[in-house]
C-alpha angles and dihedrals in degrees: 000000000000098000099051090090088055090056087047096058089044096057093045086056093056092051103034138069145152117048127052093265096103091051084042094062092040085061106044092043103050117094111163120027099240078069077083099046088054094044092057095047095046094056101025142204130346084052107216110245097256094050085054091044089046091044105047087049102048093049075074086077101069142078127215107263083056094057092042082055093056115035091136092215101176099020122109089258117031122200089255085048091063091037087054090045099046101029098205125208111264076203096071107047131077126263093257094044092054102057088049092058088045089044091049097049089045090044101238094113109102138151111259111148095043111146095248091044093058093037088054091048088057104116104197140359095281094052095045088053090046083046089058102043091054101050085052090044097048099038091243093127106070124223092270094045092047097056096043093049093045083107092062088051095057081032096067096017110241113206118264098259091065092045092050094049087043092061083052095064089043092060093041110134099196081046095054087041098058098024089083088214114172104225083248099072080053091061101046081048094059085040093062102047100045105147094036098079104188090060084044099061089034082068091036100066099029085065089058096049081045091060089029085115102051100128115248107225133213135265113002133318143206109206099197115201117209099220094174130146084255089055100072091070129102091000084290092139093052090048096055089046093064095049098045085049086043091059099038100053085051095061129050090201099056134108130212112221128171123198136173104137085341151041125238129183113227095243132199105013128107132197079264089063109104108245097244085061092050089044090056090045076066107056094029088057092048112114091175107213118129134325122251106169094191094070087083085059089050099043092056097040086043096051091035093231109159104212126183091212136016103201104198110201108184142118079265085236089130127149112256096219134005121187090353097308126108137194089261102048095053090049089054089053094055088059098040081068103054100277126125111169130165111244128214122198106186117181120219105190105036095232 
């Protein structure tokens, strides 16, 4: 997933030449600088002009701790291979920026002062809590690092200074925004630091601004939860969970059911409820059992609810057909009275 954006900017270079449009995008979208090192496998040699130009532009944008990170020794296109092939302008570079290119090409440049690197020289308990206190203090974690290392610092109890400024990276818009967390991680992190509540609604509400730009949709929409026995495997009905409270919390005009054997109704949530509550709703309301998929077909002719989509999120390991009547047939008669919905099947396992 992170590197769809990189595939992105290699086809537009295939298919687009002339103005700088092509070197402005390189630049914008690059975030880490092994971005470019993608970007460069992924078209090629000879570079077109404007991937050179974008390149050797965007390569402006890092330090040198982040170049030492991603040298790229080993890989297809190593971080001196780009610099060889774009050639870009010591002028125009800092001071600091331009000892660590000379350093690079002349292979003096490492990584010495990485987080794991100080964190493994700590000698003793003290050392390792003064190790941590200083990477949150002086930004050297990283927002995925730093959610999923909030349990060391509960484990070696940082002061509450650092934990203060760490729940304000947490909540971080422009963080979230550029961390390209999937809600998941988000999850797994609220999960770890149960019983240390300001790291818990720090979570908390960094997973809302993370889903903040789930599309409300119009008209009105039954998100339908496979809870069946199958979906405790492999975290899928986690998984599903997130997603269905994701979607939810987006649209005003949206219902929660759950169905194996059953069908049960999401209860006492709201579109105020934080998504990691209505994730637990989720998991706290699954029964497991089979898995009848036209339940969801029943439920909303039964109840005589009109809605303009019907979103499945399950495994897709569903009965064909239970006491003579199938998927299909139940949808048929959900259209038969006056219903046409679009209907989304997303599967969540990839079976």
């Amino acid at each position: 997933l992170r590197s769809v954006t990189t595939m992105l900017l290699g086809e537009l270079a295939k298919n687009y030449y002339g103005n700088s449009t092509m070197k402005d995008t390189i630049i914008a979208a690059t975030e880490r600088v092994d971005d470019l090192t993608e970007l460069v496998t992924y078209c090629g040699t000879p570079l077109p002009k404007q991937v050179k130009r974008g390149v050797r532009n965007a390569l402006l944008k890092f330090n040198r701790y982040q170049l030492a990170k991603y040298r790229g020794e080993g890989k297809a296109v190593s971080l001196v291979d780009l610099f060889n092939l774009t050639h870009p302008k010591p002028q125009h570079a800092n001071d600091e920026q331009r000892q660590a290119w000379d350093d690079l090409i002349n292979g003096r440049l490492v990584s010495f002062d990485t987080w794991e690197t100080e964190v493994s020289n700590a000698k003793d308990e003290a050392a390792r809590k003064l190790a941590w206190e200083t990477l949150v203090m002086e930004d050297k974690l990283g927002y995925m690092a730093l959610i999923r290392n909030l349990n060391n610092l509960v484990k070696y109890d940082v002061s509450s200074p650092v934990k203060k400024y760490a729940c304000k990276l947490l909540t971080s818009p422009e963080l979230i925004k550029t961390s390209k967390q999937l809600p998941f991680r988000f999850y797994t992190a609220y999960g770890k630091v149960q019983g240390v509540r300001r790291f818990a609604d720090a979570i908390s509400e960094a997973m809302d601004i993370a889903v903040s730009n789930t599309p409300e949709l119009p008209g009105k929409t039954l998100i339908a939860i496979d809870s069946s026995g199958s979906m405790t495997s492999n975290d899928c009905l986690k998984k599903a969970a997130i997603f269905g409270a994701t979607l939810f919390k987006a649209n005003q005009n949206a219902e929660v059911i759950l169905y194996d054997t059953n069908v049960y109704k999401l209860g006492s949530v709201s579109g105020r409820t934080p998504v990691v509550d209505l994730v637990k709703s989720v998991l706290l309301q699954s029964r497991g059992g089979g898995t009848d998929t036209s339940l969801v077909f029943k439920y909303s002719l039964n109840e005589k609810k009109k809605f303009d989509r019907i979103i499945i999120i399950s495994d897709t390991e569903s009965w064909r057909e239970r006491y003579g009547s199938s998927v299909q047939s139940c949808y048929n008669g959900y259209k038969a009275a006056g219903n046409d919905p679009y209907i989304y099947a997303i599967d969540i396992a990839g079976y």
